[in-house]
FIKOLZA-1660 file (N, C-alpha, C; in steps of 0.1 Angstrom, whole numbers, plus 5000, padded with zeros to 4 digits):
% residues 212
   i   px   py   pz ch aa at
   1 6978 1186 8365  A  X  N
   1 6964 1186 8370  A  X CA
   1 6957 1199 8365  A  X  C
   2 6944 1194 8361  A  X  N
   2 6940 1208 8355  A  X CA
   2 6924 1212 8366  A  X  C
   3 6925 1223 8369  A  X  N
   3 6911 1226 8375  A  X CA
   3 6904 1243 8368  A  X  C
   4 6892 1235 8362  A  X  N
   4 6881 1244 8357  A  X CA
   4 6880 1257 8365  A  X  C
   5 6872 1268 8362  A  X  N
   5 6867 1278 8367  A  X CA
   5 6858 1270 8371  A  X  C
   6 6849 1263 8368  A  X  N
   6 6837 1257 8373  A  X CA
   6 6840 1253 8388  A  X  C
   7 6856 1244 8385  A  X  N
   7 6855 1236 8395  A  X CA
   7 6863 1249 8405  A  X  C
   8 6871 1259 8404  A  X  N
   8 6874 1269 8416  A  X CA
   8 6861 1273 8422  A  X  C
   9 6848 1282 8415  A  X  N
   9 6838 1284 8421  A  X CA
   9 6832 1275 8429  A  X  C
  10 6833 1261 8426  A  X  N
  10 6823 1252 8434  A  X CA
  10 6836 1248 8449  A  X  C
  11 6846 1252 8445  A  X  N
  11 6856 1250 8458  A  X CA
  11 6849 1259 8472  A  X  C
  12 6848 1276 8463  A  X  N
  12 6847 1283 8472  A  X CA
  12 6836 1290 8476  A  X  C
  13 6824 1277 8476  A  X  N
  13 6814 1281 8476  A  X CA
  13 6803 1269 8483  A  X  C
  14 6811 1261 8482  A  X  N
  14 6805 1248 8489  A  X CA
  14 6801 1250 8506  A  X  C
  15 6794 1247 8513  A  X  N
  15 6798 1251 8529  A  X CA
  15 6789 1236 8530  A  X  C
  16 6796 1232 8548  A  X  N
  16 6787 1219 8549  A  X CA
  16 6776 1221 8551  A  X  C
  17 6770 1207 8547  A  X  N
  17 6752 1210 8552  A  X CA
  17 6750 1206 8567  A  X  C
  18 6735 1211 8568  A  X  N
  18 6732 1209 8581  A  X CA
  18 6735 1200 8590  A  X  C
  19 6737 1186 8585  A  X  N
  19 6739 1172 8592  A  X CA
  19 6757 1171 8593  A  X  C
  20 6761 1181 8588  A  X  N
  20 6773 1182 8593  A  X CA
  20 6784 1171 8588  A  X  C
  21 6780 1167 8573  A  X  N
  21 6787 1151 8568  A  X CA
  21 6790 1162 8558  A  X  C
  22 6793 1175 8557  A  X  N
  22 6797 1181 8542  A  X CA
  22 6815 1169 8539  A  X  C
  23 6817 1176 8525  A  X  N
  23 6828 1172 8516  A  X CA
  23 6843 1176 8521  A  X  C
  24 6843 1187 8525  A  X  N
  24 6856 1191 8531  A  X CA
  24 6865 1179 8538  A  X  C
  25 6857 1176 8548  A  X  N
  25 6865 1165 8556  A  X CA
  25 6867 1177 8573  A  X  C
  26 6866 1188 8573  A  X  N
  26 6873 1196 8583  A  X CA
  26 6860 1191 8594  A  X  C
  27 6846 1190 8593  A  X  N
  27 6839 1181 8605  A  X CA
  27 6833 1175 8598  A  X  C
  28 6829 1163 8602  A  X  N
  28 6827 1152 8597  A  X CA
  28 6817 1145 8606  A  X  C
  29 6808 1157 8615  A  X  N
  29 6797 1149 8627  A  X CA
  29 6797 1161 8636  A  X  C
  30 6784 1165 8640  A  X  N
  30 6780 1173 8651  A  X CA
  30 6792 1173 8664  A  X  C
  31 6794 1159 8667  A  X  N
  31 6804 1158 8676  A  X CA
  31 6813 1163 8674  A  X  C
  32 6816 1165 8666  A  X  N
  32 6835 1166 8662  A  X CA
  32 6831 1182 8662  A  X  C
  33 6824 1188 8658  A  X  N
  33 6818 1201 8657  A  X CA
  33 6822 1209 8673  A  X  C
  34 6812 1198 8684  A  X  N
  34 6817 1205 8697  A  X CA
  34 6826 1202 8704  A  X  C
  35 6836 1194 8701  A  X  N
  35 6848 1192 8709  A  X CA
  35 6859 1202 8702  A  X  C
  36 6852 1212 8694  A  X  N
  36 6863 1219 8689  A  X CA
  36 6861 1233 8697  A  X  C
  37 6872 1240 8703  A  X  N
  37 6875 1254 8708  A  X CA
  37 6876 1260 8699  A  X  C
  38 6870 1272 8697  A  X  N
  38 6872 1283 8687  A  X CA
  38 6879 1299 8694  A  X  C
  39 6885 1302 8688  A  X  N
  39 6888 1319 8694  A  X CA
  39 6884 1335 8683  A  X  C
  40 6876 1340 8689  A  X  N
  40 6868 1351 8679  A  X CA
  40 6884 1358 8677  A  X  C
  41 6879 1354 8660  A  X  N
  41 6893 1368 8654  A  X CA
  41 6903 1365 8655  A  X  C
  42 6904 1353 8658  A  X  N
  42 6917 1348 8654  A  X CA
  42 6920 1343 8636  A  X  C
  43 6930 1347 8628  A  X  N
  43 6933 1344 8621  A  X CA
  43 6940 1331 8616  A  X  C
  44 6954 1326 8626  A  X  N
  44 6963 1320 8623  A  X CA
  44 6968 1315 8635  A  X  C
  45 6976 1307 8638  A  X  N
  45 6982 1302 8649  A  X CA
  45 6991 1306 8660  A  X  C
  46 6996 1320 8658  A  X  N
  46 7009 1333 8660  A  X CA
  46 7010 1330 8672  A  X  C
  47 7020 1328 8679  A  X  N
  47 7019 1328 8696  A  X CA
  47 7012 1339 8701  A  X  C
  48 7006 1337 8716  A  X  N
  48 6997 1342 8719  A  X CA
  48 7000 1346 8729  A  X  C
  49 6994 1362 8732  A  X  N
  49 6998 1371 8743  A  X CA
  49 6991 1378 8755  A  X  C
  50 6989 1385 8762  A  X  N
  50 6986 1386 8772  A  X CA
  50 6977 1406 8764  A  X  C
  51 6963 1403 8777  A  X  N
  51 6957 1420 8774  A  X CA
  51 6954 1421 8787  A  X  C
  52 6957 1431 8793  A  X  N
  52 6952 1436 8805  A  X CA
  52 6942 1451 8806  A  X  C
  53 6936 1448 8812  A  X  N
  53 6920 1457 8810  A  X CA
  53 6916 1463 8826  A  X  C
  54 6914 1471 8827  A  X  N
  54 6911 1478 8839  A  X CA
  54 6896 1475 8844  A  X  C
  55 6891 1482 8859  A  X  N
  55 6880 1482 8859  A  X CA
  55 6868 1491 8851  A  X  C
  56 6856 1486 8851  A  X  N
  56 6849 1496 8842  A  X CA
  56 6849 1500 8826  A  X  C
  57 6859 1493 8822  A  X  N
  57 6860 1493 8807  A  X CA
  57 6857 1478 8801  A  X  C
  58 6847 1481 8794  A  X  N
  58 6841 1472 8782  A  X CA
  58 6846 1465 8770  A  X  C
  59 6848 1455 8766  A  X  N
  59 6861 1454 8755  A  X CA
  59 6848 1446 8745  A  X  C
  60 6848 1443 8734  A  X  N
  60 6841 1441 8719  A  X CA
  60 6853 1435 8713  A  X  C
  61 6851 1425 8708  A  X  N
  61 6856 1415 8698  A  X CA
  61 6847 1404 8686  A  X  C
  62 6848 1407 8680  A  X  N
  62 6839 1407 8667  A  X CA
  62 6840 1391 8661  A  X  C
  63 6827 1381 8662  A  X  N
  63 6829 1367 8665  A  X CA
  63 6822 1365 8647  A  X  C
  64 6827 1360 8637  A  X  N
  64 6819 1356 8626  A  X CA
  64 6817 1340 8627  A  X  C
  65 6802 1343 8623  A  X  N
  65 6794 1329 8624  A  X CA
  65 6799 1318 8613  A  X  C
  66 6800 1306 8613  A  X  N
  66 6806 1298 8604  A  X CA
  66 6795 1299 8592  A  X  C
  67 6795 1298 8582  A  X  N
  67 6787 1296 8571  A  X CA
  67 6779 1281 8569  A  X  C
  68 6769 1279 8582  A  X  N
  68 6760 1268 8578  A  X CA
  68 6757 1269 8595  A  X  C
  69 6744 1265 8597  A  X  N
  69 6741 1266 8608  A  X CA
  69 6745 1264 8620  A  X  C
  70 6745 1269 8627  A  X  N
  70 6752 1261 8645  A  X CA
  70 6746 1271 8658  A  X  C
  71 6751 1263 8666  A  X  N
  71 6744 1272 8679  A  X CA
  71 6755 1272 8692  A  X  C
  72 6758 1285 8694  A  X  N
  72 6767 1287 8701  A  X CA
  72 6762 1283 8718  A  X  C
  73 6774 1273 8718  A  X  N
  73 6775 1269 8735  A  X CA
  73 6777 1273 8744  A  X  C
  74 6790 1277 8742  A  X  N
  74 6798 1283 8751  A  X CA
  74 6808 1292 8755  A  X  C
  75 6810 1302 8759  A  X  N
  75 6820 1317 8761  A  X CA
  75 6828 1314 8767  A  X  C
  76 6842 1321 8766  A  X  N
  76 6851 1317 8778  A  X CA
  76 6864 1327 8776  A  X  C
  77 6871 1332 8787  A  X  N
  77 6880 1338 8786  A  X CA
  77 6893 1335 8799  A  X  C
  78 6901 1334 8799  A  X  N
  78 6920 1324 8801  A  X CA
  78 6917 1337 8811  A  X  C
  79 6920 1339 8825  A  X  N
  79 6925 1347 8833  A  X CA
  79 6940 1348 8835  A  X  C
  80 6951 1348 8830  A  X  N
  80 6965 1349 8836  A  X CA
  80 6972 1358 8844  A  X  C
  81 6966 1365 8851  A  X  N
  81 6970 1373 8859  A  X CA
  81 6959 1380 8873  A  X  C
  82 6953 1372 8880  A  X  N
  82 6941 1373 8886  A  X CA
  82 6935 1388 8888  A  X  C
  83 6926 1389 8894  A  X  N
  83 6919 1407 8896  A  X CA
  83 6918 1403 8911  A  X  C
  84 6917 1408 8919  A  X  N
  84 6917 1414 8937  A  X CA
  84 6905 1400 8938  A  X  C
  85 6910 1399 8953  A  X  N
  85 6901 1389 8961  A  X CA
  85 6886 1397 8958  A  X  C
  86 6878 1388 8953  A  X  N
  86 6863 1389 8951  A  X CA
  86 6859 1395 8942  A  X  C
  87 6868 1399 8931  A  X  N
  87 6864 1410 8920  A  X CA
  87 6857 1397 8910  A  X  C
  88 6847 1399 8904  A  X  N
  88 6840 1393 8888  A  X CA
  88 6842 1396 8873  A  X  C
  89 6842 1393 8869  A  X  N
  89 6844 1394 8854  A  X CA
  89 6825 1393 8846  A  X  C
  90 6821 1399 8836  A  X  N
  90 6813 1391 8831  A  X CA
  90 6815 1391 8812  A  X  C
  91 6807 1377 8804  A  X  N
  91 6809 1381 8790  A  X CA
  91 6797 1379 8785  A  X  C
  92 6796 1384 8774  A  X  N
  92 6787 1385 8771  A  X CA
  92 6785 1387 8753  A  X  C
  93 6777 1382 8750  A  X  N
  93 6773 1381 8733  A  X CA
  93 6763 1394 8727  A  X  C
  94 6766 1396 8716  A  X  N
  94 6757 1409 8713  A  X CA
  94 6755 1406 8695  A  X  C
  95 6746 1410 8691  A  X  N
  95 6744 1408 8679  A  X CA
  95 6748 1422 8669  A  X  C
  96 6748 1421 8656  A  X  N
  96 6759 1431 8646  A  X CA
  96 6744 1442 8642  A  X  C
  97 6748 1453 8643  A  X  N
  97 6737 1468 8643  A  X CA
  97 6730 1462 8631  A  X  C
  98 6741 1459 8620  A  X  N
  98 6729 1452 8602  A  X CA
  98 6718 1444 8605  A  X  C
  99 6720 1436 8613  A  X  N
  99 6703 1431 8614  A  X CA
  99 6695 1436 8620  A  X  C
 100 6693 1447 8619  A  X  N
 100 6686 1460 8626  A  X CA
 100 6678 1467 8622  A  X  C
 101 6667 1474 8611  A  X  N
 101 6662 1483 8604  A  X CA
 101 6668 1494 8614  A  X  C
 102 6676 1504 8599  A  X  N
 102 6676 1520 8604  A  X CA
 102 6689 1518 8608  A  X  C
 103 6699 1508 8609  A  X  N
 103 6711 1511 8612  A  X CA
 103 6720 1503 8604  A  X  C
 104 6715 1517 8592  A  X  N
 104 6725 1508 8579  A  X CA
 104 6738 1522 8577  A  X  C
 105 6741 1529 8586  A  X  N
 105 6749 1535 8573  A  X CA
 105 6762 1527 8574  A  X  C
 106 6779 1529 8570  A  X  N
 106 6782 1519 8562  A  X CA
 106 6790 1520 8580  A  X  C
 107 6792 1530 8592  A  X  N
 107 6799 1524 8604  A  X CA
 107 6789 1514 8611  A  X  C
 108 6777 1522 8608  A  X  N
 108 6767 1512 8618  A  X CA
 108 6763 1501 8616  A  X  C
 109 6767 1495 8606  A  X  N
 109 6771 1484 8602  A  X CA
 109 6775 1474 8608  A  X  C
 110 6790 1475 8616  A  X  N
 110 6796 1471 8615  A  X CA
 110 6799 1475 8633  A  X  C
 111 6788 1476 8639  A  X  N
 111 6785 1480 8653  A  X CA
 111 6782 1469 8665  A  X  C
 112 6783 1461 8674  A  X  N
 112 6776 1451 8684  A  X CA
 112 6760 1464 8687  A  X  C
 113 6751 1457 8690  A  X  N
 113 6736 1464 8690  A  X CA
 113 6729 1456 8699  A  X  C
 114 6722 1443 8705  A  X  N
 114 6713 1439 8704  A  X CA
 114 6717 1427 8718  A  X  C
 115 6712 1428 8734  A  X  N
 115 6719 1418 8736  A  X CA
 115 6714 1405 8735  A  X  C
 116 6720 1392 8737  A  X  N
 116 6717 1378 8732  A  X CA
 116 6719 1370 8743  A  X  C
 117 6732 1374 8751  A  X  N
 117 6734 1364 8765  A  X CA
 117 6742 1376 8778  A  X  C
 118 6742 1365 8787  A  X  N
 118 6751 1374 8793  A  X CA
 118 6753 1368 8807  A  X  C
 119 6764 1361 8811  A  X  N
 119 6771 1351 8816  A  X CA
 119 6766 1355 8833  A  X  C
 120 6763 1371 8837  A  X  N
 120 6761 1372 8852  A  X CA
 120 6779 1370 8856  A  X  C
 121 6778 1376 8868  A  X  N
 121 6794 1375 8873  A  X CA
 121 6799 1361 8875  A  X  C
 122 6812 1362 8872  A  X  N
 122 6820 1348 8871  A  X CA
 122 6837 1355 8880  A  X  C
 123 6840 1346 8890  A  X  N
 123 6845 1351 8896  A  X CA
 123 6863 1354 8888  A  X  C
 124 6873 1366 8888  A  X  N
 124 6884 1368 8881  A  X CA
 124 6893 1367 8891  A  X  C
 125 6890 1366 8905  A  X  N
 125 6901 1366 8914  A  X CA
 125 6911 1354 8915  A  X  C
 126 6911 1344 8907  A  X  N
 126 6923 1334 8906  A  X CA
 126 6924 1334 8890  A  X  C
 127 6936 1323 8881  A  X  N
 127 6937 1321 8872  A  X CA
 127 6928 1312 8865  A  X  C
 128 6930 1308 8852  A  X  N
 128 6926 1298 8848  A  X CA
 128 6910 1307 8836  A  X  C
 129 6906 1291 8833  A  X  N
 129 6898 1295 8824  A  X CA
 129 6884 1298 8828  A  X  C
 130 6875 1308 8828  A  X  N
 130 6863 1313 8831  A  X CA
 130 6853 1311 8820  A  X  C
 131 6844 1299 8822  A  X  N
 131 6833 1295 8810  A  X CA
 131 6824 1301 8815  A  X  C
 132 6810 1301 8804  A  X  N
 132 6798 1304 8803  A  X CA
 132 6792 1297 8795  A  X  C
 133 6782 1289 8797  A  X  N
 133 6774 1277 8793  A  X CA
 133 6761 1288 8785  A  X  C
 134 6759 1288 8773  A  X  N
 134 6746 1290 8767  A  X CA
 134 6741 1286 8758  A  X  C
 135 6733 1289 8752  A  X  N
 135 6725 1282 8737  A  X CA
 135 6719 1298 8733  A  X  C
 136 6725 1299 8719  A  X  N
 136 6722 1310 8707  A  X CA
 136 6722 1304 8695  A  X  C
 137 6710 1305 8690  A  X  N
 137 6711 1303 8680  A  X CA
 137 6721 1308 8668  A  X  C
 138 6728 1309 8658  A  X  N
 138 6737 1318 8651  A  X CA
 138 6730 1317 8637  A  X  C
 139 6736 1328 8628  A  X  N
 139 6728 1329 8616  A  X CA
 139 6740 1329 8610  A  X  C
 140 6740 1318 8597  A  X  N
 140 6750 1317 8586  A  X CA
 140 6760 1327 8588  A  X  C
 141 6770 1328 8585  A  X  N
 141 6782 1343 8585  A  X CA
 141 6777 1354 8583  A  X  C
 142 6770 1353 8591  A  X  N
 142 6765 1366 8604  A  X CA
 142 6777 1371 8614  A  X  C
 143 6780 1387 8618  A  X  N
 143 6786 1389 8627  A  X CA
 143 6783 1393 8637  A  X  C
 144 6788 1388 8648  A  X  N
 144 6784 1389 8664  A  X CA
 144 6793 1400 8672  A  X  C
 145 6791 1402 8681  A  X  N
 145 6798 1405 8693  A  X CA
 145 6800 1398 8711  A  X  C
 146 6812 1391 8709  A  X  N
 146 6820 1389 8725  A  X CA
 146 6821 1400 8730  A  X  C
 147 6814 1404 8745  A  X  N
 147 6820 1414 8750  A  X CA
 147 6825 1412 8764  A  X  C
 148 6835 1417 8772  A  X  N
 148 6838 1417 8784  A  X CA
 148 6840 1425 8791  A  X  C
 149 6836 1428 8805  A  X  N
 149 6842 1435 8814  A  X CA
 149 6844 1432 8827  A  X  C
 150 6848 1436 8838  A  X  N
 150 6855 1436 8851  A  X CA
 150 6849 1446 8859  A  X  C
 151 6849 1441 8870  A  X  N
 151 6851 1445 8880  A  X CA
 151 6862 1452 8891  A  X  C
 152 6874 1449 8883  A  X  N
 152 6887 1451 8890  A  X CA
 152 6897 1449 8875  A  X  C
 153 6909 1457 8884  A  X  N
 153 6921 1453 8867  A  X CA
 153 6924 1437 8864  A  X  C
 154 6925 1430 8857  A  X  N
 154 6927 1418 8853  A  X CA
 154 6932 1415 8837  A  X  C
 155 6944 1405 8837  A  X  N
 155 6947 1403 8827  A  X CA
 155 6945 1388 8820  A  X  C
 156 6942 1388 8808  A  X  N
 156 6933 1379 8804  A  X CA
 156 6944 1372 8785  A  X  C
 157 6941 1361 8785  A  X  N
 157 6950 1355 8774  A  X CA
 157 6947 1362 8761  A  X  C
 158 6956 1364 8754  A  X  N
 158 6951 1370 8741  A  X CA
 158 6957 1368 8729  A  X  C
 159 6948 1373 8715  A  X  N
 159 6954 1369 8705  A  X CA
 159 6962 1379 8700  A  X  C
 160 6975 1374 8698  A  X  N
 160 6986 1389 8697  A  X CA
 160 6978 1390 8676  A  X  C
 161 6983 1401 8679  A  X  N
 161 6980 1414 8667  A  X CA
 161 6985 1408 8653  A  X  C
 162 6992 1403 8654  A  X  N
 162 6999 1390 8639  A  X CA
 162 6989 1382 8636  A  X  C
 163 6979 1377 8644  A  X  N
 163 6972 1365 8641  A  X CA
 163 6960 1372 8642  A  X  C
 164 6952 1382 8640  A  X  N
 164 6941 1385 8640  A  X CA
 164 6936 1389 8624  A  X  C
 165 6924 1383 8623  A  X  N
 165 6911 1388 8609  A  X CA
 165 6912 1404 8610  A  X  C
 166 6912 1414 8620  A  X  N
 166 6911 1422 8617  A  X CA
 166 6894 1424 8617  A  X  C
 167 6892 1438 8614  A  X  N
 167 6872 1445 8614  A  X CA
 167 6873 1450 8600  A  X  C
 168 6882 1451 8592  A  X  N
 168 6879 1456 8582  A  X CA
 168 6882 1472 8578  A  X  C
 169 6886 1481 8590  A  X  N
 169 6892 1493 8591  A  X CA
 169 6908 1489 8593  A  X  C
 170 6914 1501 8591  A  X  N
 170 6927 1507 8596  A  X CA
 170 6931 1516 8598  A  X  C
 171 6941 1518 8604  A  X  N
 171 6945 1533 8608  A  X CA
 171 6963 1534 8613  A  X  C
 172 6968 1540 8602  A  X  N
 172 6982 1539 8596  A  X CA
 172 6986 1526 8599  A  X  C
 173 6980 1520 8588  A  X  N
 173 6982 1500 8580  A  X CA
 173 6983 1493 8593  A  X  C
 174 6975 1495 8603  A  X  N
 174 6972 1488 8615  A  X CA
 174 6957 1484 8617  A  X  C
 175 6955 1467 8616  A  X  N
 175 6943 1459 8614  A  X CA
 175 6935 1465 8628  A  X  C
 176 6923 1473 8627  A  X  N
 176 6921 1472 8638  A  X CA
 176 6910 1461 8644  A  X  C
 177 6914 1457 8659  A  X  N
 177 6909 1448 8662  A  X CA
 177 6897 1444 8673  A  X  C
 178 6898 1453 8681  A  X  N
 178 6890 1455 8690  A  X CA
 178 6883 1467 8696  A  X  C
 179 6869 1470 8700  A  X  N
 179 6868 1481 8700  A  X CA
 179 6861 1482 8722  A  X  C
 180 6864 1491 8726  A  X  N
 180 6861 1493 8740  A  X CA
 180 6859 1505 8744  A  X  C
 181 6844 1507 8755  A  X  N
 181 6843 1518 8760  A  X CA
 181 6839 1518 8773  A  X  C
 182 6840 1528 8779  A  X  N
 182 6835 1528 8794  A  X CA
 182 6822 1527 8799  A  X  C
 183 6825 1515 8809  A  X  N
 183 6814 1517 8811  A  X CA
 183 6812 1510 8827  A  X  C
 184 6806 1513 8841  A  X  N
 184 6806 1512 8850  A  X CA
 184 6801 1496 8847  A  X  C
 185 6808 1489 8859  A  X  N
 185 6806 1473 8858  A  X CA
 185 6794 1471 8867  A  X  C
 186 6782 1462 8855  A  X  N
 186 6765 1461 8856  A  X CA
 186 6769 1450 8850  A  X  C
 187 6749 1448 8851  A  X  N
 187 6747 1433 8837  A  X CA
 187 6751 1444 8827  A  X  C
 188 6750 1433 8815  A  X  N
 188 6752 1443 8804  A  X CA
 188 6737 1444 8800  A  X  C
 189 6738 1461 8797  A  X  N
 189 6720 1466 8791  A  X CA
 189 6719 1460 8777  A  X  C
 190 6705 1461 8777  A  X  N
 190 6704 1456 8762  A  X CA
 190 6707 1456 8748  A  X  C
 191 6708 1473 8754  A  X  N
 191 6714 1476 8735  A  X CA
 191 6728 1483 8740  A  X  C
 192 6738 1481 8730  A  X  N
 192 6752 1478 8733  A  X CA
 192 6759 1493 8737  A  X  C
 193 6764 1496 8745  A  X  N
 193 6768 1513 8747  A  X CA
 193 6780 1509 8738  A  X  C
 194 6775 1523 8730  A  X  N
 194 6788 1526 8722  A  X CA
 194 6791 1544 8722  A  X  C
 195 6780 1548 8730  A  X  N
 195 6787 1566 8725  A  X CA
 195 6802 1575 8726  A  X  C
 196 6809 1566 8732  A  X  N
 196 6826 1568 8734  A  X CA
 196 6831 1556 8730  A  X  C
 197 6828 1551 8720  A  X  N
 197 6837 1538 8710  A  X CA
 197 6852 1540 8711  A  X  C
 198 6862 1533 8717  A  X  N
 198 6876 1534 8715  A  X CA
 198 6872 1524 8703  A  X  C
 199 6878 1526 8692  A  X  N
 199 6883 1515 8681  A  X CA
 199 6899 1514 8681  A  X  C
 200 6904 1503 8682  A  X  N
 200 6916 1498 8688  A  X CA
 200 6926 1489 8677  A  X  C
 201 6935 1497 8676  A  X  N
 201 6944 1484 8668  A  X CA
 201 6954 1475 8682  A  X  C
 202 6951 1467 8682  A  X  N
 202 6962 1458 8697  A  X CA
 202 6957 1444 8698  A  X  C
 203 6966 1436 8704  A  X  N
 203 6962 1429 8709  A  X CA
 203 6951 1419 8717  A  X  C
 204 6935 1415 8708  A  X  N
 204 6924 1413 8716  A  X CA
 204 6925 1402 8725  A  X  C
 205 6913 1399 8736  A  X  N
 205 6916 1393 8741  A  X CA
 205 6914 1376 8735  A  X  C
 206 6914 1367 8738  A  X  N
 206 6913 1356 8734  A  X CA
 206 6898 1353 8738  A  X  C
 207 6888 1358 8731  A  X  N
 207 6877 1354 8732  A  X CA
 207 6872 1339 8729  A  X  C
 208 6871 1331 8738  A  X  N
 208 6868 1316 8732  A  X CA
 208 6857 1311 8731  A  X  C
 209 6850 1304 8723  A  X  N
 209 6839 1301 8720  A  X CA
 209 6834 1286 8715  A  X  C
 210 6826 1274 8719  A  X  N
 210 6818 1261 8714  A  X CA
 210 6811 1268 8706  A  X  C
 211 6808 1255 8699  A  X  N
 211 6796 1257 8690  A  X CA
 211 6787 1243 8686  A  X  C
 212 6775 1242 8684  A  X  N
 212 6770 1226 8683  A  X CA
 212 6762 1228 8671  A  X  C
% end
């Protein structure tokens, strides 16, 4: 079998169109689009592990938009270890500092900035899975920000460190993957606190996400 340069370019360059009938075969109809679960930053299939997060700390996980339109549904994050009778969780979406004027240099780039949603408390005091029903528009492979925080300590399902995209930094050949900072548990404000950035190589959490 022989394949062209022509034809590698048009392999990796094709994305489906709007109506969702593209060539690949991988969706083949809007429907099929939302009955699929996605997890931000996940790379690969690697068994999956557990993150536990305190109160008051903010956690960022970095969601890239598929390459062709869609609109994000739905948020969600696996409780497996509950947080104290009555404590909340909340998550929330944030958009990437580049679509920003004035916050180009090459970290702030690559920063959550701008908020988009934000779920209001959802209770962490039992297990199981914690949704958040929304509509966001998304912009072609654009990147976003999942963010989460608590009310109480709680541990939450996660994508172990083997299976993650990574942000595109390192620090001694460790992908890093998540970034978190303090921050007293509120709604989340508009524009994203970042002045104490932990940037994190570990295990994020399993940020899960619809899309239509």
């Amino acid at each position: 079998m022989t394949i062209s340069i022509k034809d590698l370019v048009g392999l990796f360059t094709k994305s489906p169109p709007p109506t969702y009938t593209g060539e690949n075969g991988l969706h083949t109809s809007a429907a099929d689009i939302a009955a699929v679960e996605y997890i931000a930053g996940a790379a690969n299939c690697f068994t999956m592990t557990t993150y536990a997060t305190t109160a008051n700390l903010l956690t960022y996980v970095r969601l890239v938009a598929p390459p062709y339109p869609s609109t994000l549904v739905q948020l969600a994050v696996e409780v497996t270890a509950a947080g104290t009778g009555g404590s909340t969780g909340r998550i929330a979406l944030y958009d990437n500092a580049d679509a920003h004027e004035g916050r180009l240099s090459y970290v702030e780039q690559i920063l959550p900035w701008r908020l988009l949603a934000d779920s209001g408390d959802l209770a962490i005091d039992s297990t199981g899975l914690k949704t958040y029903a929304c509509s966001v528009a998304l912009e072609p492979g654009r990147s976003y920000w999942v963010a989460f925080m608590a009310s109480a300590s709680v541990t939450l399902r996660a994508v172990n460190i083997l299976a993650i995209s990574g942000m595109g930094w390192s620090v001694n050949t460790n992908a890093l993957s998540l970034m978190r900072v303090p921050f007293t548990y509120a709604a989340f404000p508009a524009v994203a606190p970042i002045p104490t950035l932990q940037i994190t190589a570990a295990s994020p959490p399993a940020m899960r996400y619809k899309l239509s």
